[in-house]
N, C-alpha and C positions, 0 to 999 in steps of 0.2 A: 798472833805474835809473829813479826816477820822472823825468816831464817838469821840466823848471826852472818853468813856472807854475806847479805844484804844490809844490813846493818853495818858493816866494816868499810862496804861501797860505801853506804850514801857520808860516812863519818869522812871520807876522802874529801867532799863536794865542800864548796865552800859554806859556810855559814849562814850565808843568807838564802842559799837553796837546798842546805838541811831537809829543814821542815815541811819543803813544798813537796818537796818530793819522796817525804818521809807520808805525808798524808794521801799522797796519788797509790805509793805503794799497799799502804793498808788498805784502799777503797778497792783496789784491784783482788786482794788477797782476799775481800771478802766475797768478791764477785766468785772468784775461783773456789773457795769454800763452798758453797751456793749450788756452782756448776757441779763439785766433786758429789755433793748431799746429791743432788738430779740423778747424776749417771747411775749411781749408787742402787739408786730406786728403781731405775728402770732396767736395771742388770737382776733385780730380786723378781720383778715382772717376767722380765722372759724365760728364768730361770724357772720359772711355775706352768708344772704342766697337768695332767689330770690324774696324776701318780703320787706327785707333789703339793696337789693344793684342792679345790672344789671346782678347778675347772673341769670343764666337761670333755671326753674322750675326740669332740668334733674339733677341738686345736690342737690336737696333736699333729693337722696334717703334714706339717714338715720337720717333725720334729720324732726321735726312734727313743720313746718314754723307755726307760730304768726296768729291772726284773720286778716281776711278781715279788710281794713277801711270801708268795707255797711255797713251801718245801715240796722237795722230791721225794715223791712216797716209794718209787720204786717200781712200780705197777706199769705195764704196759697202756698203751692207747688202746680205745676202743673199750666192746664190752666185758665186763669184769667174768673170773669161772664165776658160776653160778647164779649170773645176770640173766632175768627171766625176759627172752625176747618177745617180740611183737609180728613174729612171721606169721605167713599167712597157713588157713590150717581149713582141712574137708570139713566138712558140715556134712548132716546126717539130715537133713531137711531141707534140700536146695529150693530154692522156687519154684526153680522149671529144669525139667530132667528129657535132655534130647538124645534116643537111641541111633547111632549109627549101623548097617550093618555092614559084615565083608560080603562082598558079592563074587568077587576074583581073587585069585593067589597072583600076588605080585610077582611070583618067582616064575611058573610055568604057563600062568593064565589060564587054570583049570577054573570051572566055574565051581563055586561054595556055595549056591543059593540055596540048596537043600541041607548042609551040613551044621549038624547043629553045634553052636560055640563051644568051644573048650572052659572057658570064663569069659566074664565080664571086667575088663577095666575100665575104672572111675576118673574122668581128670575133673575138675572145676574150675570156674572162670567168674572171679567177684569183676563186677562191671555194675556202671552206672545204668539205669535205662532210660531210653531217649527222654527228654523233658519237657515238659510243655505246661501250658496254660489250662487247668480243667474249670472249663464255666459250666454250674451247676444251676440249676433254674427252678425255685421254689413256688409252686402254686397254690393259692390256698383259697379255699371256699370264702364265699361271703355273705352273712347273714343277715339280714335287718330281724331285729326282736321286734315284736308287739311294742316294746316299750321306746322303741325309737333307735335304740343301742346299735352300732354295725358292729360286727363281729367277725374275727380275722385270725389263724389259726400260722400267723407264720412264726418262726422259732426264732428263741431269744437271739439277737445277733443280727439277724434280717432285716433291717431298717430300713433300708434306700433298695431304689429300681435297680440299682445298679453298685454297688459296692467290693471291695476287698476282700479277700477273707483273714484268718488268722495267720495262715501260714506263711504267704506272701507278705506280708506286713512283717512277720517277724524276721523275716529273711534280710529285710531293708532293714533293720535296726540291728541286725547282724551284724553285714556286712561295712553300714558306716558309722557303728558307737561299736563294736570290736575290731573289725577287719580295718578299721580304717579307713576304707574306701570315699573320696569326695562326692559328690553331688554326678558328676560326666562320668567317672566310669563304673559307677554301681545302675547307672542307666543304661551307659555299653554293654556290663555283664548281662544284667537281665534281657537285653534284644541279645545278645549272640545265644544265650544259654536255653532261651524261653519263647526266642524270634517275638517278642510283645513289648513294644514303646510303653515308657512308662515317664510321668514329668515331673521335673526336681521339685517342683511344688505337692504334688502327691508324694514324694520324697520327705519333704519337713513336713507335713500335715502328719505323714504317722510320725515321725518323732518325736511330734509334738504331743500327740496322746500317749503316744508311751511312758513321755515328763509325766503330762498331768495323773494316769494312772500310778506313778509308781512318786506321787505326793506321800501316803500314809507310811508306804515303805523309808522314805528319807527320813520321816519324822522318828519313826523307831528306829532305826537303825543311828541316828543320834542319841538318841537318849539310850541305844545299848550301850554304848561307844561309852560313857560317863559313867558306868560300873566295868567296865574292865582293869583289870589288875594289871594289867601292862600295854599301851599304846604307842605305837609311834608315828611322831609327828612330824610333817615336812612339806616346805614350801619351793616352789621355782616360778619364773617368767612366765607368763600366759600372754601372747600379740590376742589381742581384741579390739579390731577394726583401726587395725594401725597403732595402736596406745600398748602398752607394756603394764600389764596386769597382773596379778597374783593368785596362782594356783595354790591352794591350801589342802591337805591331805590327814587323816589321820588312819591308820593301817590298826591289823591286828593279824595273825594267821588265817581269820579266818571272816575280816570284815576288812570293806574300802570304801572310804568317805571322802570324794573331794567337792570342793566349794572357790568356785572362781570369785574375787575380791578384784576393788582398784585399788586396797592396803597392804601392807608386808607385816607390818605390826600389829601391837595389840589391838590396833581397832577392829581390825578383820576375825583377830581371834575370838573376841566376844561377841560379835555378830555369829561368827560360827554359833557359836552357843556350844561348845565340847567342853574348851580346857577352862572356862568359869567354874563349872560342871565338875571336873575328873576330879579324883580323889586318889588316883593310881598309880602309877610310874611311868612318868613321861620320858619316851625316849625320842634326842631330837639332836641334830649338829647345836654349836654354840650360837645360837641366837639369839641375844639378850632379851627378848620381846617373853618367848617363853619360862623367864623366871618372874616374870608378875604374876602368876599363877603356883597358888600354896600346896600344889600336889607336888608330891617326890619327882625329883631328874634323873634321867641319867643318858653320858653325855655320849654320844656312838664314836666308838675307837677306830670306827675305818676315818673318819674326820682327822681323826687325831694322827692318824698313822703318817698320812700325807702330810701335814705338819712337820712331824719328824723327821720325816724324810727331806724336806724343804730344809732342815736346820742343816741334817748331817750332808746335803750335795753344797750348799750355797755358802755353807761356813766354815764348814769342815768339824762340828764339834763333834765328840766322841760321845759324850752322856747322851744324844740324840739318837743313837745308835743302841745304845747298852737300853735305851726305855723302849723303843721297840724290841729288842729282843726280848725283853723283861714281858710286858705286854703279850706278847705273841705266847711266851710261857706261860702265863696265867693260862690263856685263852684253852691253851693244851690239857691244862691239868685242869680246868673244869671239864674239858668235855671226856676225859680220862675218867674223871669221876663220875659222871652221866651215864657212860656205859657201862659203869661197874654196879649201878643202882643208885648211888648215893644223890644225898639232896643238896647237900652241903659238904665243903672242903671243912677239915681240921683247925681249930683257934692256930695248932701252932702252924700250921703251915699257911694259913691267913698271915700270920704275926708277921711271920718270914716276907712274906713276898710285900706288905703294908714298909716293913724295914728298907728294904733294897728299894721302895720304890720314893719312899722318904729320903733317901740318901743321894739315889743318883740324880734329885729335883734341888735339892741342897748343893749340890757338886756343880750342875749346873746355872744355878744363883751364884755360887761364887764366883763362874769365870763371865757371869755377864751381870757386873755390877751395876745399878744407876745413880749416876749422879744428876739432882734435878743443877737445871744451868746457874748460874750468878746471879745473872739479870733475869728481875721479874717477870715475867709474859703470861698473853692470858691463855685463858684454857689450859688444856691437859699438854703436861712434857711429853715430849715425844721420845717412842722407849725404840730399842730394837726390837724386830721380831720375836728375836731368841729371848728375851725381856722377857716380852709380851705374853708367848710361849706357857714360860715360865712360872710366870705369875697365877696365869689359870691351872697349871699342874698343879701349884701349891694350893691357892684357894679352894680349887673346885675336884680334892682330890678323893671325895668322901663320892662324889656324882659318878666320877671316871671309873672307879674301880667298882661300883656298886654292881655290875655284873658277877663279879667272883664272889660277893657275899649273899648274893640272893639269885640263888638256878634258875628262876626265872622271868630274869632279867637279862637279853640279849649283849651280845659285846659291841654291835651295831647297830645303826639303825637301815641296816640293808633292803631288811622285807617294806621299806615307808619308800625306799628308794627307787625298788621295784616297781612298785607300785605308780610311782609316777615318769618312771622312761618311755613306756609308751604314750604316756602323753604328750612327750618332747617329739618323740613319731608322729604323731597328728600333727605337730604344730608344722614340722618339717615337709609332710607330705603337702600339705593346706595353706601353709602359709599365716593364715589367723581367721579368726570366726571375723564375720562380717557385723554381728551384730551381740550384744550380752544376752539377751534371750537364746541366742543359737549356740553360746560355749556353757550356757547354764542346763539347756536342754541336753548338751553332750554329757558334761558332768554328774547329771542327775544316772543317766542312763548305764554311763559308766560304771557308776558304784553298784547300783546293780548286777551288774555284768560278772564285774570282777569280783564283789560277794557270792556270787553264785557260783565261779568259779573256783573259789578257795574251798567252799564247800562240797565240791564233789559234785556240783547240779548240773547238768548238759542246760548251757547256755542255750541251744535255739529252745530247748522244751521251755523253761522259764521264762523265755519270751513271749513262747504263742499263747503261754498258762494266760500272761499277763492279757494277750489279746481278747483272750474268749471267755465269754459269759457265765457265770458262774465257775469260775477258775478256781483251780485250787488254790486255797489263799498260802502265799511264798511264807514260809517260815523262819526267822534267823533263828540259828544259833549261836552260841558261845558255850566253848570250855575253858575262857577266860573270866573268866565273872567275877568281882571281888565279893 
């Protein structure tokens, strides 16, 4: 509808250029309409930062992100009183114990060689010792039997004229499926640290037995994953030889499973072969792909927080504000409860916080109404965010709060989140796997890794377990278990 000035203009104009210029005006007004809808969208765009939305902390660089939602506890920086440090401390069995004696008095230059000490002081000195390459060289008798048989007495592991042994081999799957390290400078480390060349092809040759070794471990370690009581799931970008791929992840306290895909969606999920499977409580951002899968949801509130945060900087609405703090108070008075013992909060003060959160999602539908347009069109109307928001408050509000009715159920899905930042560090260190074999060989190794680190296990021991010949076979557990 043009403005009524305009409209009063063009009524001046004669008659016969009325209409002409009544129709130039409207074609332009919708241009402008059009342009205002654009600017609109791309002011909600830059408005989103990784405070505000699910972008990631690397575009912030010019931009000085919003406070923390912490509150200030009060508490000084640094270690807390009764924070158990990690200084260094004597030992009563050093390796090697070197006597000094005094010969002279520093003072008069009387000679001491005959006088005997007053006491002895102790200092100690932890140091590395030089390092190097130990080639051990196995001989062994050789027999021919009567019966024709040779006979060879070298020990399990001994294969080749010339071979690796376990511990160097586990060092390299340390340093580049942990450390991170590429192909050029886990080759440098090893010549500066060990002075011994070593070639990136001996490089992926053991990572590649380490994959094929720790086959029976991925197999069980999915099929734990599909009786746990609580999971969380999560996807990001993987570069795979130039192509933009799908890292798929599923966490527990005390498991990590990831599986590199070319899908984001359900294809990838059933290929996984987990959430077909689970039976437990999925926790995961809002990604439609995860409700094809008949196990319970529940949705992580750091997702949702940025959200909020997005409504109350970009729109100014107030209810966006009052459901984070609301939120935040739950979040307080479970873990209030947690260290009081308890398993569960109270119906009424469940009731209570279900009310206030019912109301201020109400409050908020009211001041963001939808009207679908006039005119027909296809597909879906296009809502506002704050709509959109809104919508899933309402619908999916049994998902969202399902943390405060069941303790063991997380308020986010942080530890799934955890789990996959340092892979975002590979991708950035590396740039991308060159080939799917070689982000499949990372992945596999991976979940090892970081299972074995939730667990309490010294990652190199687990590794070289993995290298050597009758190894202790790695055992998962769970105190998740449905």
């Amino acid at each position: 509808m043009l403005p009524k000035e305009i409209q009063d203009l063009i009524k001046t104009l004669p008659a016969e250029s009325q209409a002409v210029v009544q129709a130039i005006a409207l074609i332009y007004e919708s241009k402008i309409q059009k342009l205002e809808a654009r600017v609109k969208e791309l002011e909600d765009q830059i408005s989103k930062n990784s405070k505000n939305s699910s972008k990631p902390p690397s575009t912030d660089a010019f931009f000085k992100p919003p406070k923390s939602q912490r509150k200030k506890t009060g508490q000084k920086q640094g270690g807390q009183k009764g924070h158990k440090g990690d200084t260094l401390r004597m030992t009563e069995h050093p390796d090697e114990v070197i006597s000094h004696k005094v010969d002279y008095c520093e003072g008069c230059k009387k000679n001491l060689n005959r006088q005997r000490a007053d006491r002895i002081e102790r200092r100690q000195i932890y140091d590395i010792p030089p390092l190097h390459i130990k080639i051990t060289e196995h001989q062994s008798e050789v027999k021919v039997c009567s019966c024709g048989c040779t006979n060879k007495a070298f020990p399990q592991g001994v294969d080749h004229s010339v071979a690796y042994g376990s511990n160097i081999k586990s060092l390299i799957v340390y340093l580049q499926n942990y450390q991170l390290l590429p192909y050029g400078r886990t080759t440098e480390l090893i010549s500066d640290l060990f002075n011994h060349k070593i070639s990136k092809g001996t490089l992926y040759n053991t990572s590649k037995s380490a994959y094929n070794k720790l086959e029976d471990f991925e197999n069980r370690l999915k099929e734990l994953l599909t009786y746990c009581l609580v999971a969380g799931f999560d996807e990001t970008g993987f570069r795979v030889m130039s192509k933009l791929l799908w890292l798929h992840s599923c966490s527990t306290p005390e498991h990590a499973y990831y599986q590199v895909h070319q899908k984001r969606g359900s294809q990838a999920m059933d290929d996984n072969d987990i959430l077909p499977k689970f039976k437990g409580i999925a926790v995961h951002d809002f990604w439609k792909s995860y409700y094809h899968y008949e196990c319970k949801h529940s949705l992580c509130n750091a997702h949702l927080l940025r959200d909020l945060i997005f409504i109350k900087e970009r729109f100014e609405q107030s209810w966006a504000d009052d459901l984070i703090n609301l939120l935040l108070k739950m979040k307080a008075a479970k873990q209030r409860a947690i260290d009081r013992g308890k398993s569960s909060l109270s119906k009424t003060t469940l009731n209570k916080y279900q009310k206030q959160y019912d109301l201020i999602v109400q409050n908020g539908l009211l001041l963001n109404p939808f009207k679908p347009p006039e005119k027909k069109t296809r597909g879906r109307h296009k809502k506002t965010p704050a709509r959109n928001l809104l919508e899933r408050l309402e619908n999916y509000a049994s998902d969202i709060l399902r943390f405060l009715y069941d303790f063991q159920v997380p308020f986010d899905n942080n530890f799934s989140e955890r789990d996959l930042r340092m892979m975002k560090v590979k991708q950035k260190i590396s740039g991308c796997f060159r080939s799917l074999k070689g982000a499949q060989i990372f992945t596999r190794i991976r979940s090892f890794i970081v299972t074995a680190r939730k667990q309490n296990i010294n990652v190199f021991d687990a590794l070289n377990n993995l290298f050597m010949e009758n190894s202790i076979t790695y055992t998962l557990t769970s105190s998740h278990l449905g």
